[in-house]
C-alpha positions in Angstrom: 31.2 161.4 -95.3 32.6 158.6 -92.6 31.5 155.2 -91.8 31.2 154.5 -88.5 30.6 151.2 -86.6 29.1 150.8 -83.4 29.0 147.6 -80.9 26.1 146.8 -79.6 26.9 143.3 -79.0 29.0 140.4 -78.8 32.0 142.6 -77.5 33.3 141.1 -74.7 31.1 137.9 -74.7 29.6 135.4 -77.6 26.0 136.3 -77.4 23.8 139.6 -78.5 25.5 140.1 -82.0 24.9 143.4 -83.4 26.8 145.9 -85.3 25.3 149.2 -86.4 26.9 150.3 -89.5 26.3 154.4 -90.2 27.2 156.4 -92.9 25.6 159.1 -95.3 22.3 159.3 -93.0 21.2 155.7 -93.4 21.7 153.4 -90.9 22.2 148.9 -91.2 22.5 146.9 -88.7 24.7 143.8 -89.2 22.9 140.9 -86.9 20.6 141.4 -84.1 20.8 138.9 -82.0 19.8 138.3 -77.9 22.5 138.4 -75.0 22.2 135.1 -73.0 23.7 133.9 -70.1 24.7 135.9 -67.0 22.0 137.8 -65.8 23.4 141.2 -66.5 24.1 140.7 -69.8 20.3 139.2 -70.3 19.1 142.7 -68.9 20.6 144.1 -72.4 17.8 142.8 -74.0 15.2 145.2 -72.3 17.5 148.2 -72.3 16.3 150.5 -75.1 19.0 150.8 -78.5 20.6 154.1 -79.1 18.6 154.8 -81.8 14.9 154.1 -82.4 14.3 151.0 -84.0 12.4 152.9 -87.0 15.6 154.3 -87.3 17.4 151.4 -88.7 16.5 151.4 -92.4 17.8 147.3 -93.2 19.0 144.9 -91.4 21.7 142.1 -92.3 21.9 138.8 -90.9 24.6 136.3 -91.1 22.9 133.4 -89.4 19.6 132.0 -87.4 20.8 131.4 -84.1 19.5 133.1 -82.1 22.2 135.0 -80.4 22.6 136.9 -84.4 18.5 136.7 -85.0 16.9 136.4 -82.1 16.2 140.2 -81.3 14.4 140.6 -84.9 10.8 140.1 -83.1 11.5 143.0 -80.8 13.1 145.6 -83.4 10.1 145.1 -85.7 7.9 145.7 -82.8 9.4 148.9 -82.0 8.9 149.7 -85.4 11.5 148.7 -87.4 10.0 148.0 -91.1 12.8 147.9 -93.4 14.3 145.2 -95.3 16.1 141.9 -93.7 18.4 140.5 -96.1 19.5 137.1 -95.2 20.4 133.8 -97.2 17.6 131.2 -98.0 18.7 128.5 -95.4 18.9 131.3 -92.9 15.2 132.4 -93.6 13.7 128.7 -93.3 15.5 128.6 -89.6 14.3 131.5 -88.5 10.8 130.6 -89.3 11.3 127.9 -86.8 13.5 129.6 -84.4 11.8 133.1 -83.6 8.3 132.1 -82.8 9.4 129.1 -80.8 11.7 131.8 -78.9 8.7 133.8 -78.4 6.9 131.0 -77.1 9.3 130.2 -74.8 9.2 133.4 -73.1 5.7 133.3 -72.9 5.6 129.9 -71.4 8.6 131.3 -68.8 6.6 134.3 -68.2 3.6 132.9 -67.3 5.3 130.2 -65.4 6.7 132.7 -63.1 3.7 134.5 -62.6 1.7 131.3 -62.0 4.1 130.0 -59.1 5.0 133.8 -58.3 8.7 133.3 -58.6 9.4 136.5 -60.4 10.4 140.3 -58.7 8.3 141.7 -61.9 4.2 141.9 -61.1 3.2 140.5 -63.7 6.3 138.7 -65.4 6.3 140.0 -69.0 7.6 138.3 -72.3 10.3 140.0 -74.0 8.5 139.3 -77.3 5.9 136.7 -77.7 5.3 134.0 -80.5 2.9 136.4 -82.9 5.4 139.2 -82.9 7.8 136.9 -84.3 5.3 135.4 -86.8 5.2 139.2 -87.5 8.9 140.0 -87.8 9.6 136.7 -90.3 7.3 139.2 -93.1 10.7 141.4 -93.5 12.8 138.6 -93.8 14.1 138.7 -97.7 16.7 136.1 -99.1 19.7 136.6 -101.5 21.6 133.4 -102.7 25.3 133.2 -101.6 27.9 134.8 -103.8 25.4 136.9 -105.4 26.2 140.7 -104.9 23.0 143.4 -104.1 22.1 146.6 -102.6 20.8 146.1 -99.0 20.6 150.1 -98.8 20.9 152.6 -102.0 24.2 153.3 -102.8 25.7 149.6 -100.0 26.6 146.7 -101.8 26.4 143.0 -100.1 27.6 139.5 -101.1 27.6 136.8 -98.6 30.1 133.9 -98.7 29.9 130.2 -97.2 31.0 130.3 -93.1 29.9 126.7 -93.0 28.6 126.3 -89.6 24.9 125.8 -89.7 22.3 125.6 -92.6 22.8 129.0 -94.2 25.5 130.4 -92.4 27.3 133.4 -94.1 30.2 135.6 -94.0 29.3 139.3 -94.7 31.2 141.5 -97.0 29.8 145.1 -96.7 31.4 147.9 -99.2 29.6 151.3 -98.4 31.7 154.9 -98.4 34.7 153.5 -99.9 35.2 151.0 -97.3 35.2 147.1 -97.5 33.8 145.5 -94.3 34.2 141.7 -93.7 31.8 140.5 -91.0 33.3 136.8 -90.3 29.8 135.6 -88.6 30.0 132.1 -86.5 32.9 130.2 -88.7 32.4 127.0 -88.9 34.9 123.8 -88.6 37.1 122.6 -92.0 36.8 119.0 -90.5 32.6 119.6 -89.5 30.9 116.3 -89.7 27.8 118.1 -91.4 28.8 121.4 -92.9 31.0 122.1 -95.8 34.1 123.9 -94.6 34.3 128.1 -94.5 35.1 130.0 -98.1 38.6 131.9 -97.7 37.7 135.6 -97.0 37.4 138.1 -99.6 39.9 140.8 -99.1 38.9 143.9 -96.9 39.7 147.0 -95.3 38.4 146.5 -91.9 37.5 142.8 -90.4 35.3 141.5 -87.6 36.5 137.8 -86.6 34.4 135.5 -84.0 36.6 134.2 -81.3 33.9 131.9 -79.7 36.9 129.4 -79.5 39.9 132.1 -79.7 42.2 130.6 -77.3 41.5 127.1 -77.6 42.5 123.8 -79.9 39.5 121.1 -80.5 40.9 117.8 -79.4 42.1 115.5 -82.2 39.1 113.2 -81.5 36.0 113.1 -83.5 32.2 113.0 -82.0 32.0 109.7 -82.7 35.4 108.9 -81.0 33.6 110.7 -77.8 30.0 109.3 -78.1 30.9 105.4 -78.8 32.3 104.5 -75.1 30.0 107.2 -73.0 26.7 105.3 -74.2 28.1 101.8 -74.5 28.4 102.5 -70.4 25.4 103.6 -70.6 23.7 101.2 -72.1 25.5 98.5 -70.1 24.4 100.3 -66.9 20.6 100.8 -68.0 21.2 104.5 -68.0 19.2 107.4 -69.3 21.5 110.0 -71.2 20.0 113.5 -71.5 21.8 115.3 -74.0 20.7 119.2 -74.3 21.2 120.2 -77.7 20.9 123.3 -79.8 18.2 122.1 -82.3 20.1 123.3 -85.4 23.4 121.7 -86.1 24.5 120.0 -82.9 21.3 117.5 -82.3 22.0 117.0 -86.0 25.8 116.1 -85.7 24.8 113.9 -82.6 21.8 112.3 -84.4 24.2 111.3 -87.3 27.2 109.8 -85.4 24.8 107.5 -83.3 23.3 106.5 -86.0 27.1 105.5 -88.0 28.3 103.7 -84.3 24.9 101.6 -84.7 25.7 101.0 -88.5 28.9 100.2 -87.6 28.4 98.3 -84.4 29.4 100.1 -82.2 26.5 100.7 -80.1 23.8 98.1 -80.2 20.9 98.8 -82.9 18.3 98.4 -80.1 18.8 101.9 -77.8 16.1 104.2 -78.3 17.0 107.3 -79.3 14.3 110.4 -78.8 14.9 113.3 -80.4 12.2 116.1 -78.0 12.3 119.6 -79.5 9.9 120.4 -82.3 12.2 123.1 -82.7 14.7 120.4 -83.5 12.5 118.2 -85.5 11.9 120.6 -88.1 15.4 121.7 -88.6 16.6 118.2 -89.1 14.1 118.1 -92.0 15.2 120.9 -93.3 18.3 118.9 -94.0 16.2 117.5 -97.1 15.5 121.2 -98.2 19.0 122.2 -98.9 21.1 119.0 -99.9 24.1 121.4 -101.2 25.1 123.2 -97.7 26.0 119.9 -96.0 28.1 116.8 -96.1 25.1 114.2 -95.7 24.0 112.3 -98.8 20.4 111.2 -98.5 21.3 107.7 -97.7 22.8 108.9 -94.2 19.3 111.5 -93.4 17.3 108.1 -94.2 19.7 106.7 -91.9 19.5 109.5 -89.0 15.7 109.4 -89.4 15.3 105.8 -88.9 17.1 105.6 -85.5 15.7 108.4 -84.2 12.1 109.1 -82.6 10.8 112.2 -83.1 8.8 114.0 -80.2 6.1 116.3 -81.4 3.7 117.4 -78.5 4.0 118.0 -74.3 1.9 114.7 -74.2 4.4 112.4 -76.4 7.5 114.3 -74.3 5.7 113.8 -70.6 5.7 109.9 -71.8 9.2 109.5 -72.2 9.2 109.4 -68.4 7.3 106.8 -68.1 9.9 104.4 -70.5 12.2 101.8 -69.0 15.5 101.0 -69.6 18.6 102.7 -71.3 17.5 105.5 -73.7 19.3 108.4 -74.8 17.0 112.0 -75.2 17.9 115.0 -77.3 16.6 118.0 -76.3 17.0 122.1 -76.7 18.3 123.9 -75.3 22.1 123.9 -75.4 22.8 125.6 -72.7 20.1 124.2 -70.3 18.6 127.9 -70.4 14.8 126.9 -71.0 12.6 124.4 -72.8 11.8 120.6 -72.5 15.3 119.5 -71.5 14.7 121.1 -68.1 12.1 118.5 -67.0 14.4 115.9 -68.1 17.3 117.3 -66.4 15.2 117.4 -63.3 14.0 114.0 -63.5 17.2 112.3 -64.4 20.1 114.2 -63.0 20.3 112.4 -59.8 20.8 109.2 -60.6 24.0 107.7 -60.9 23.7 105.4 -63.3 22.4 108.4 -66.0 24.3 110.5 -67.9 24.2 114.3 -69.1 26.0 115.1 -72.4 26.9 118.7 -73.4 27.5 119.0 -76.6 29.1 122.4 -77.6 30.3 125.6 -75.8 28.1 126.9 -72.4 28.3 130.5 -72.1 29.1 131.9 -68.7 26.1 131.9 -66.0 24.0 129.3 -68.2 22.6 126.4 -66.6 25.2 124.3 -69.0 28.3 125.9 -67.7 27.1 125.3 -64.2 26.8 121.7 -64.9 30.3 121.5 -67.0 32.1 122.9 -64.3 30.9 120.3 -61.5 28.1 121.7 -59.0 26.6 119.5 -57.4 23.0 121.1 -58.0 21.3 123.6 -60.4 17.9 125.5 -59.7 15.6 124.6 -62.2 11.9 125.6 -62.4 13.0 126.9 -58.4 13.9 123.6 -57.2 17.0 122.4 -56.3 18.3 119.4 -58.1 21.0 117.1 -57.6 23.6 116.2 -59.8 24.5 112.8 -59.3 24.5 111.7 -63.6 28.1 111.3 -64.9 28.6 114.4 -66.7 30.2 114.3 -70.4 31.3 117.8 -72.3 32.0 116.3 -75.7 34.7 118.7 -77.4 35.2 117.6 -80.6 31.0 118.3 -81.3 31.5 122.1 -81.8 30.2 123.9 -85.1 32.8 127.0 -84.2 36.3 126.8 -86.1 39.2 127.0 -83.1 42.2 128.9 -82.7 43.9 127.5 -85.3 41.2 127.0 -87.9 40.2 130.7 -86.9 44.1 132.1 -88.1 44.1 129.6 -90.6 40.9 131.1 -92.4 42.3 135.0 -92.1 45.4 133.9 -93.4 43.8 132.8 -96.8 42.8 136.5 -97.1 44.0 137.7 -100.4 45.1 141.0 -98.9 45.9 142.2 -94.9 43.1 144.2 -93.5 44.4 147.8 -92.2 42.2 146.8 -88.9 40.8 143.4 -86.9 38.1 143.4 -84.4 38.1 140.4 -82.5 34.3 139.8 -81.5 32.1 137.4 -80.7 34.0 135.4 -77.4 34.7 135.7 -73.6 37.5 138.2 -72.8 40.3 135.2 -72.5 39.5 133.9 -75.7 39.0 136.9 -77.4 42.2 138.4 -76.1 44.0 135.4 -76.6 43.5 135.1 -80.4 43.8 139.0 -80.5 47.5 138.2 -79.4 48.1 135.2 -82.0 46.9 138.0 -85.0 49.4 139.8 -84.1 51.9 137.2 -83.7 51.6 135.2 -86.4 50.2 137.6 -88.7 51.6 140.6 -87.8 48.0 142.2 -87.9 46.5 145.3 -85.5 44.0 143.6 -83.5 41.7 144.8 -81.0 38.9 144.1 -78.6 36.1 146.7 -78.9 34.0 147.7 -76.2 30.3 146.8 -75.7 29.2 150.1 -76.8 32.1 151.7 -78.3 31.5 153.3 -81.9 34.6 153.7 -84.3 35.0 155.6 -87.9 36.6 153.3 -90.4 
């Protein structure tokens, strides 16, 4: 009997991971996350599976983010009821992640329908908090390194991607085949997260290419962050910084916090950290002390300089504040949530600052901003952008080009095939290209769609 392998995700672009793994009657589906971005591929998300969703018998996850996780609340809906098998760190992020995605679209929906912005009568939630809440019961954990039977007669063992809190690398063995599922690599030089575990050898191999046909600059966050707020601070500036709430509001909690240790940047600038989403994943920092490279004297540290913003009423006040401030706040990619109202309110002034902090995926709000319009709709307003605009590129949690060969060439043995996933055509085809160059590799880009026997 074959395996087969089917893309329903992340081929072509970086969001809306999902790989449906076949064989012997039982089907597994490897992530099952939501497209973002560009309209059409957000339209994926209400476009039915090609199989039922009771169909699926387990599901595997590699990480919480929610382009790998964020689907869950809507397969279980449509009654999916088997197993997800996921790592502890993973689990405790997705209980924070998936209802507040739910919530989000709720607030969205009704949003539209309240100021009738929306072509749909009445503007529907994909999912909504309490079907998440619902989803989180089929979550089940299995410790890294530690092999187990996600289907009878499959074997699974996850392996350290670095990352974010519970990141994995997949190793799938089912009908005599050995699938590696790299998941979101992180960095070897991360300034939170241990450096990716060298892949175990397999026969076929899925790589991320989220930075395929790129080099991070030889600069580190702090090198970026010290000089962009000391202007700021010397201007009286307000520097919004949309974050993702796990990992990268981290990383930028922690290097203000060293340049005011060091003296860098002067002790007194407020720092606001406004995404409850946020707020509980830094605490969750405390929770698992061996994934990361922070010792508790550096959390204490983060925690002291920062503020932390719980409700709408504590956020609303932040606009009432004078002076030089600096606000975290999800999301990312400027696609929803509290940073919007900041954005709104600060963008057009000069003397602010918008920082984006890792990589904007085509048709986002973020990308917009990065690539210098001079206005973005929010909330169906036009707003100006007049803030100096910073892209910091040494804040990313994904591994580059380099880092990306580097960690398939400590395989122990050359896969017969490589799918490069997970990334924009150019950088997808561009590290395709490099496997093949340097090592000698066959590489290709699946299709979104496109199902292969291994």
């Amino acid at each position: 009997m074959s395996v087969t392998l089917t893309f329903l995700g992340a081929a072509g672009t970086v969001t809306g991971s999902k790989y449906l793994v076949r064989h012997g009657g039982q089907s597994l589906l490897v992530d099952c996350g939501l497209f973002q971005g560009y309209k059409l591929l957000r339209q994926r998300n209400w476009q039915p599976l090609p199989l039922a969703s009771a169909a699926i018998d387990a599901v595997l996850l590699t990480h919480a983010h929610l382009d790998h996780s964020g689907y869950l609340p809507l397969l279980a809906r449509q009654g999916f009821a088997g197993p997800v098998w996921c790592t502890p760190g993973t689990r405790d992020l997705c209980a924070i992640l998936l209802p507040d995605s739910g919530h989000l679209q709720e607030e969205d929906a009704d949003y539209l329908n309240r100021h009738q912005l929306s072509q749909h009568h009445p503007a529907l939630p994909l999912y909504t908090r309490q079907d998440a809440i619902r989803s989180l019961k089929l979550l089940q954990t299995q410790p890294l390194h530690q092999a187990f039977a996600p289907l009878p007669g499959w074997r699974a063992r996850f392996t350290r991607a670095g990352h974010i809190l519970g990141a994995a690398s997949l190793l799938l063995e089912v009908g005599g085949r050995r699938i590696l599922f790299s998941g979101d690599l992180g960095r070897s030089d991360d300034l939170l997260m241990h450096a990716p575990e060298p892949p175990p050898a397999a026969d076929v191999l899925l790589v991320e290419s989220t930075y395929g046909e790129r080099s991070h600059p030889p600069v580190s966050v702090l090198d970026e962050l010290a000089p962009a707020l000391s202007r700021l601070a010397a201007r009286g500036g307000v520097a919004v910084v949309p974050v993702f709430a796990v990992g990268r509001a981290q990383t930028v909690l922690h290097a203000i916090a060293q340049l005011k240790q060091n003296g860098v940047l002067p002790s007194w600038l407020p720092v606001f950290l406004d995404s409850p989403m946020a707020v509980s994943a830094t605490q969750l920092y405390q929770d698992h002390p061996d994934e990361h490279r922070l010792s508790p004297a550096q959390l204490q540290a983060m925690a002291r300089g920062t503020t932390l913003i719980h409700s709408v009423e504590e956020s609303k006040a932040l606009a009432r504040l004078h002076g030089p401030r600096v606000i975290l706040s999800a999301s990312g990619m400027a696609t929803g949530g509290r940073v919007l109202h900041h954005l709104a309110l600060h963008a057009g002034d000069h003397r602010n600052m918008i920082i984006l902090t890792g990589h904007q995926a085509g048709g986002t709000r973020g990308a917009r901003i990065a690539a210098g319009e001079k206005s973005i709709r929010i909330h169906g307003q036009e707003v100006a952008i007049r803030a100096e605009v910073l892209q910091l590129h040494s804040a990313s949690a994904h591994a580059d080009a380099g880092q990306l060969l580097d960690w398939l060439a400590a395989s122990s043995a050359a896969p017969q095939q490589v799918y490069v996933v997970h990334g924009e055509l150019a950088a997808a085809d561009a590290l395709r290209q490099r496997i093949g160059q340097r090592l000698h590799w066959r590489a290709e880009m699946p299709e979104h769609g496109a199902t292969v026997t291994l």
